[in-house]
C-alpha positions in Angstrom: 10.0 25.9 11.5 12.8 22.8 10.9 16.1 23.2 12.3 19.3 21.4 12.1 22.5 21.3 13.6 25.5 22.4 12.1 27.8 19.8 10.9 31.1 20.2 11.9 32.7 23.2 11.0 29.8 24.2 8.4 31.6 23.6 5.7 32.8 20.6 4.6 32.2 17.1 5.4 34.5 15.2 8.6 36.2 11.9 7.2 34.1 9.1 7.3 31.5 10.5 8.2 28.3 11.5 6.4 25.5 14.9 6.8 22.9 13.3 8.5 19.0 14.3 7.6 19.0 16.7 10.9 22.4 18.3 10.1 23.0 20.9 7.7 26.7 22.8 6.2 26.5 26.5 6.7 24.1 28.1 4.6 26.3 29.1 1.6 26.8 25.4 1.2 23.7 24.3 1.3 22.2 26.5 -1.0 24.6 25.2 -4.0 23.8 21.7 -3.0 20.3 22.0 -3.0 21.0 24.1 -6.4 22.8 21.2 -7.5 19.7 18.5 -6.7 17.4 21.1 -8.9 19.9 20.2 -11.8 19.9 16.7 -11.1 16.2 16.6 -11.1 15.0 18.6 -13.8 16.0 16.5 -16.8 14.2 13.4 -15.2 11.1 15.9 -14.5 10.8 18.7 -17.0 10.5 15.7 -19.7 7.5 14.0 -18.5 5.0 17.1 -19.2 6.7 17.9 -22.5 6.1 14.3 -23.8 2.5 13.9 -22.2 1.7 17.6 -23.2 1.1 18.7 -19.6 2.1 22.4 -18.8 5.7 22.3 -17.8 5.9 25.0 -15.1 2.8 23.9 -13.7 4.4 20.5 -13.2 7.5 22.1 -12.1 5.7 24.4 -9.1 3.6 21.2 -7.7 7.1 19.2 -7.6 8.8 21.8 -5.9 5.2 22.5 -3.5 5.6 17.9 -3.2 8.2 17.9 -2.1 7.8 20.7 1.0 4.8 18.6 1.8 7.1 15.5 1.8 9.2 16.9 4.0 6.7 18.2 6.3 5.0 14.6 6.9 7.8 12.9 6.9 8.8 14.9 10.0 11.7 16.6 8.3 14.1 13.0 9.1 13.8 11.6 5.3 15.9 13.7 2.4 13.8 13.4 -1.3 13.1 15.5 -4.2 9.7 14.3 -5.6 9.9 14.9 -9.6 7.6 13.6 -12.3 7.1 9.9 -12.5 8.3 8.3 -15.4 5.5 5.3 -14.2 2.7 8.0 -15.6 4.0 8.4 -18.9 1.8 5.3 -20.6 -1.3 5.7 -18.8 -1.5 9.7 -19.0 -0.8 9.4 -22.7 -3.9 6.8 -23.0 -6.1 8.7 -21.1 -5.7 12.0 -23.0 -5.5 10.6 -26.6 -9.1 8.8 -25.8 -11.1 10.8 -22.9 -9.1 14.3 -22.1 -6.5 16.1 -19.9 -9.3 15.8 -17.0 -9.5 12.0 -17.0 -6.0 11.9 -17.2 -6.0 14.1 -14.1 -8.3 12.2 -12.5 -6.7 8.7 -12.8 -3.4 10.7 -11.5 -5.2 11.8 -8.6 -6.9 8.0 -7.9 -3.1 6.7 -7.9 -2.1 9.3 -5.0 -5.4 8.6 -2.6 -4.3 4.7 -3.1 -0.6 5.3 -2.4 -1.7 7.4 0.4 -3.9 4.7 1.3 -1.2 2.2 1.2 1.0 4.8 3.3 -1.1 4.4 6.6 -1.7 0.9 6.0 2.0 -0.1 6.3 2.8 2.5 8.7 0.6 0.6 10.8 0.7 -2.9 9.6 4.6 -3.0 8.2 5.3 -3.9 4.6 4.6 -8.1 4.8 1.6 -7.7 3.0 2.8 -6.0 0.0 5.9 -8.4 -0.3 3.6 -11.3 -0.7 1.1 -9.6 -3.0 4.2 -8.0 -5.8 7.1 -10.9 -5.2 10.2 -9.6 -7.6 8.6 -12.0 -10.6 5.7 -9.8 -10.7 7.2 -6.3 -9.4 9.8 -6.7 -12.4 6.9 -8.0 -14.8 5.1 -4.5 -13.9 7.5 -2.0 -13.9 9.2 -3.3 -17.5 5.6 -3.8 -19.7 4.9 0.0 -18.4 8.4 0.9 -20.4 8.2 -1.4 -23.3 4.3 -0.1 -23.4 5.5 2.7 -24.9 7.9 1.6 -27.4 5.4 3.0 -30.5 4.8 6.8 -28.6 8.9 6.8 -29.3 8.5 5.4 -32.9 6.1 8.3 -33.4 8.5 11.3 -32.5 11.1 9.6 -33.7 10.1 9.5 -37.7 9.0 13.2 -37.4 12.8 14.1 -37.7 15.1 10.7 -37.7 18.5 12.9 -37.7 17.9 15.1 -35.0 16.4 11.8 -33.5 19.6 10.0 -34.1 22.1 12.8 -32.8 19.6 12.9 -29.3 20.1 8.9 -28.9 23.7 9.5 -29.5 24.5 11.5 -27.1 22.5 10.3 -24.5 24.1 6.8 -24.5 27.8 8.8 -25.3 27.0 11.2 -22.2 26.3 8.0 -19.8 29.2 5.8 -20.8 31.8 8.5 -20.8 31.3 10.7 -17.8 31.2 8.8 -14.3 29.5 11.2 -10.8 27.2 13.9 -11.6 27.4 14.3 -14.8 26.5 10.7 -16.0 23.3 10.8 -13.6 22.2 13.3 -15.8 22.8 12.1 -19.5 19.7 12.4 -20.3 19.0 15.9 -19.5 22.7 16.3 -21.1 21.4 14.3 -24.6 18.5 17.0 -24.7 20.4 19.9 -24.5 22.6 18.4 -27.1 19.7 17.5 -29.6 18.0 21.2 -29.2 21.0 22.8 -30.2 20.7 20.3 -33.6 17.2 21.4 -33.7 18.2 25.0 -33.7 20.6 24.5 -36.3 17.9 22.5 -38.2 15.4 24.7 -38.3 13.2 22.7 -36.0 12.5 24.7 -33.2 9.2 26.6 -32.7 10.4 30.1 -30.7 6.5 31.9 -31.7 5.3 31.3 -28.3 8.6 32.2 -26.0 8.9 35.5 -28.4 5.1 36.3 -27.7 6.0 36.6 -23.9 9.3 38.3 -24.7 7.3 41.0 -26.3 5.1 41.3 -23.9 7.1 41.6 -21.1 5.8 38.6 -19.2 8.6 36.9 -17.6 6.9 35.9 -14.6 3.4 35.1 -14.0 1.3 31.9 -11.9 1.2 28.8 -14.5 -2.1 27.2 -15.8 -3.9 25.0 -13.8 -5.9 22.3 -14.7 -8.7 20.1 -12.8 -9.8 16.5 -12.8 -12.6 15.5 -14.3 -14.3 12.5 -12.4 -17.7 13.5 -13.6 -17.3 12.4 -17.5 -18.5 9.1 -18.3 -15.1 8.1 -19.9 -13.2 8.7 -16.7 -13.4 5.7 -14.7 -12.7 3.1 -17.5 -9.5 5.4 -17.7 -8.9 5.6 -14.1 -8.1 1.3 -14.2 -5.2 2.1 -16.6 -3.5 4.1 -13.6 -3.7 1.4 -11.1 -0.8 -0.7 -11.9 1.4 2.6 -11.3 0.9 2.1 -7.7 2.7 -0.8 -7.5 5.6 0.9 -9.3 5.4 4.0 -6.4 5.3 1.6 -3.5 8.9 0.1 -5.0 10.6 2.9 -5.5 9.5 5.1 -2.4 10.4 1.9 -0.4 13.4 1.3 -2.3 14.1 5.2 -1.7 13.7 5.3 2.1 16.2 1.8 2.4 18.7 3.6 0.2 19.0 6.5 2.5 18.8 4.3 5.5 21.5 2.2 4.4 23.7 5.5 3.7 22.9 7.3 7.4 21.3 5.1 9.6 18.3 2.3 10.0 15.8 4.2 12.0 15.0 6.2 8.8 13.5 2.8 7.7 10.2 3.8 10.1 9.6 6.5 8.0 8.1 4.2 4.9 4.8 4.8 5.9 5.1 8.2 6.0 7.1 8.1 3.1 4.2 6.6 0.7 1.4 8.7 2.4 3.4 12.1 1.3 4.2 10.9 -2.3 0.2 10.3 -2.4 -0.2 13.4 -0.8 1.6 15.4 -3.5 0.2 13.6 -6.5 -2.9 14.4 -5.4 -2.1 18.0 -5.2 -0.5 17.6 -8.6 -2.9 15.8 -10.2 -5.9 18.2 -8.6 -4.2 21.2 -10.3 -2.9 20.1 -13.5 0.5 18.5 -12.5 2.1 15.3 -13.3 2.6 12.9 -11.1 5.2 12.6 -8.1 8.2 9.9 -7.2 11.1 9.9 -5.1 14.1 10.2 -7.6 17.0 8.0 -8.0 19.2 11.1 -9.8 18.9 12.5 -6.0 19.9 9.8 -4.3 22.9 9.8 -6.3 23.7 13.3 -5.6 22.9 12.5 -1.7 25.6 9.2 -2.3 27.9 11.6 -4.4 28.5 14.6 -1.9 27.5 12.4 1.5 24.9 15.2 2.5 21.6 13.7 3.7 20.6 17.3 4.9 16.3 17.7 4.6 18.1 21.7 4.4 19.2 21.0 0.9 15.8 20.2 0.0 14.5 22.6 1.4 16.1 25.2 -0.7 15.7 22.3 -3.8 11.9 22.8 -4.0 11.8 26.8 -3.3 14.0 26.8 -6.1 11.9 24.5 -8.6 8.7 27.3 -7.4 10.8 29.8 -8.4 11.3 28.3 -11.6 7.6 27.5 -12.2 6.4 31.5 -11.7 8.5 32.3 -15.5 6.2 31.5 -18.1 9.0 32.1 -20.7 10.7 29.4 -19.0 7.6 26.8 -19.5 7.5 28.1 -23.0 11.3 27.0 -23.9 10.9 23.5 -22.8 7.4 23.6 -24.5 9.3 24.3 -27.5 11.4 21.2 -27.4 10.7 19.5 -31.1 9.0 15.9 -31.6 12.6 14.5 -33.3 14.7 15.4 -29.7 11.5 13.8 -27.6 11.6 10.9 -29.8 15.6 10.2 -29.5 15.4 10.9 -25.6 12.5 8.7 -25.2 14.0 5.9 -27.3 16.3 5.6 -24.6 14.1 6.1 -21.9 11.0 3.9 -22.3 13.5 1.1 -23.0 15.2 2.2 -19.5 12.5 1.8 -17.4 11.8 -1.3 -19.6 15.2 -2.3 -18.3 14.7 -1.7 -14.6 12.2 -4.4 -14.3 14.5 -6.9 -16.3 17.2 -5.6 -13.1 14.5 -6.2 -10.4 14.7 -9.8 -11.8 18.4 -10.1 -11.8 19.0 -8.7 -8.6 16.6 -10.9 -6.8 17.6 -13.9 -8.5 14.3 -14.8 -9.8 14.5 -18.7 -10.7 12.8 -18.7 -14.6 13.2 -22.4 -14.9 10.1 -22.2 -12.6 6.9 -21.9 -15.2 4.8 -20.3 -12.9 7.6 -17.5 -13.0 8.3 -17.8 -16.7 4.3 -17.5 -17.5 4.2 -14.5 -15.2 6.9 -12.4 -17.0 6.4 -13.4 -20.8 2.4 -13.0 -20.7 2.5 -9.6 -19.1 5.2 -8.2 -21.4 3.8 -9.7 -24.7 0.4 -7.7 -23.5 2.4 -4.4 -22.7 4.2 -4.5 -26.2 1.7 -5.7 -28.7 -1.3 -3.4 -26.9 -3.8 -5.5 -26.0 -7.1 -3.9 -25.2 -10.3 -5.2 -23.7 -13.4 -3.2 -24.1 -17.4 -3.8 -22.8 -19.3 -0.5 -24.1 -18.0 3.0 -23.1 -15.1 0.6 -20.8 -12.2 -0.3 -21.7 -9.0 -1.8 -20.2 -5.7 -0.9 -21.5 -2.4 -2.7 -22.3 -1.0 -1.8 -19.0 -3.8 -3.0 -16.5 -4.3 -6.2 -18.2 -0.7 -6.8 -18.5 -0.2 -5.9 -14.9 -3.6 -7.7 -14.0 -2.3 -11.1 -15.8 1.4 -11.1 -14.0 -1.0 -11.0 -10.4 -3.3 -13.6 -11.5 -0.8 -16.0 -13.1 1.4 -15.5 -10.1 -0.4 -16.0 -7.4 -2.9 -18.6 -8.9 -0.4 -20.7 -11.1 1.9 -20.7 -7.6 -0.7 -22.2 -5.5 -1.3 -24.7 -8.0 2.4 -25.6 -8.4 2.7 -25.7 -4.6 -0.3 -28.1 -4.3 1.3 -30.2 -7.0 4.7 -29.9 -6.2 5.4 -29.1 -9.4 8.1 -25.7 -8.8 6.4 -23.1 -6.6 8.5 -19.7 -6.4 9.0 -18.4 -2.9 8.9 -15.3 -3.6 10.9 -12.8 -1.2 11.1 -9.4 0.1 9.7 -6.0 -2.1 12.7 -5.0 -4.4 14.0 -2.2 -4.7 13.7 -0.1 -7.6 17.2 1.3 -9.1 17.9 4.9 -10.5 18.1 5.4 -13.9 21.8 6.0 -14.7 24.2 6.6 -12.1 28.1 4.6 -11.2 28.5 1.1 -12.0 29.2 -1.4 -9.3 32.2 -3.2 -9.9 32.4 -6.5 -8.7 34.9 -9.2 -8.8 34.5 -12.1 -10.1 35.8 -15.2 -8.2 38.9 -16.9 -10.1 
């Protein structure tokens, strides 16, 4: 059973000082902390399964049952929520449109055996390897075509109901310029609630389902479960469209575990390993059972930043709650119920965010684009992403998002050791980057005069 020590008096935080991952408030405390990370999660995690059609409670008790496990490998020392990854969105999508929920599930579970995979390797080897193979160039490249990818799946939605759309997208953008803290982390979530209650008013909004359970008394109950299907011929040319969103994983649970390290202290940073073998560890699990895939989450981190409580505890109580959640069916059936016009206003926003944080892993590392082999790298890949290339031998076929990803690699690595054997502007590279949360407080810097 985890302990921690007590913190102080138990009940608030001493000056200058922050909760460290083995401390804990008193109880009380805690409990409406780890309440509050359930908030700040469930916007980013409840929305994933409603736009890929996934069962939402199902995806809400394997992220609350992930995270536990998280915990538990990571030896109780690193604080995350593991919610749906937005990374899955494109491929899952793909997969289900052409071969099925269980090749869908399938490719989610081949992403969390190679994470895992990748998990013991650096916890053994260190992370060198992975910074030379995904510089920033090509990290950035990656992460952005998976957003803009999606850009049509938004069109979609969006034309089923263009004013309730319009009022989602609204407030969304409204909720994250005008509220700083808590509340703007979770805008999103916010600009959902705002554009169901236009649905209501519209007319929009399915309740058949959610009244169905009312009458029959079934307010709690075990969600459906779902299972891979690796034996169907389709699978495997599916399961390449889920590699790239490794790569994405590996940058944001690394960028995850250096955030936290930088906020308590650097010994967290051994935990990385472990860090990537429990997120493939849960996805698995997820993806074995009819879940969505699992990520650290940004919107926690900003909670952890906000309140300067790194306690595991908080967690703890965080993904008991999300279990709790997942036994009400009527509770999977309301977000079910969420119309196509909100989806397509939220995800407007959202694909072009995660667009967006690959364009930032380029800023923030500087990336020299007068270099060609970088500028090749970035514009091929994203052209492939948006315009939805497909190649296709038989029953195979490669999506937009492998080949894209698959292109920023090769032109990378093979343009660069031309350029440095010419000496004609070879990029150096440079360390993994992290990967930002969606949202949150600006940084204000000043410029020099």
């Amino acid at each position: 059973m985890p302990t921690w020590t007590l913190h102080g008096n138990g009940r608030t935080v001493e000056p200058g000082k922050v909760v460290k991952p083995d401390e804990r408030l008193n109880w009380p405390a805690t409990v409406a902390i780890g309440a509050q990370h359930v908030i700040a999660m469930f916007g980013a995690t409840f929305l994933v399964p409603a736009i890929t059609g996934f069962p939402v409670s199902t995806t809400l008790l394997f992220s609350g049952i992930g995270t536990l496990l998280f915990l538990l490998i990571t030896k109780n020392r690193l604080p995350s929520y593991l919610g749906s990854s937005f990374a899955f969105i494109a491929p899952v999508t793909a997969a289900t449109a052409s071969q099925g929920m269980g090749s869908a599930l399938a490719g989610i579970v081949a992403v969390g055996v190679l994470l895992a995979a990748v998990g013991f390797i650096v916890q053994f080897a260190g992370l060198g390897w992975i910074e030379k193979l995904m510089p920033p160039v090509v990290a950035g490249a990656i992460v952005a075509l998976i957003g803009f990818n999606l850009a049509p799946v938004a069109w979609t939605n969006f034309q089923q109901a263009p004013i309730t759309a319009t009022i989602t997208l609204v407030a969304v953008i409204l909720f994250s310029v005008l509220f700083r803290g808590f509340l703007g982390r979770i805008s999103i979530f916010l600009g959902v609630i705002v554009g169901y209650v236009v649905a209501l008013l519209r007319g929009e909004v399915d309740f058949s389902a959610v009244d169905e359970l009312v009458a029959n008394g079934q307010w709690a109950g075990l969600p459906t479960f779902s299972f891979p299907t690796f034996g169907d011929p389709g699978t495997w040319s599916v399961i390449a469209m889920f590699l790239p969103v490794v790569l994405v994983l590996i940058a944001e649970n690394v960028g995850h575990v250096r955030g936290v390290a930088t906020m308590t202290e650097s010994s967290v940073n051994q935990y990385t390993g472990r860090a990537l073998i429990a997120d493939g560890a849960a996805t698995v699990l997820a993806g074995t059972f009819g879940g969505s895939g699992t990520t650290t989450y940004g919107e926690n981190i900003g909670v952890m930043a906000a309140t300067r409580v790194y306690s595991t505890a908080a967690y703890w109580v965080a993904g008991l709650f999300a279990i709790l959640l997942s036994l009400s069916p009527v509770v999977g059936e309301v977000f079910n119920s969420i119309p196509a016009g909100v989806l397509g206003g939220v995800t407007t926003a959202l694909y072009g965010l995660i667009g967006i944080i690959g364009i930032k892993i380029w800023v923030d590392n500087r990336v020299d684009f007068s270099r060609p082999v970088n500028q090749y790298t970035g514009a091929v890949a994203l052209v492939i992403a948006i315009a939805g290339f497909t190649m296709q031998w038989g029953d195979f076929q490669l999506g937009a998002i492998v080949i894209g990803a698959a292109a920023a690699l090769l032109i990378y690595h093979l343009g660069n050791a031309i350029a440095r054997w010419r000496k004609t502007g070879a990029d150096d590279g440079g360390p993994i980057p992290a990967v930002g949360q969606l949202g949150g407080d600006p940084q204000d810097i000043d410029e020099p005069r």
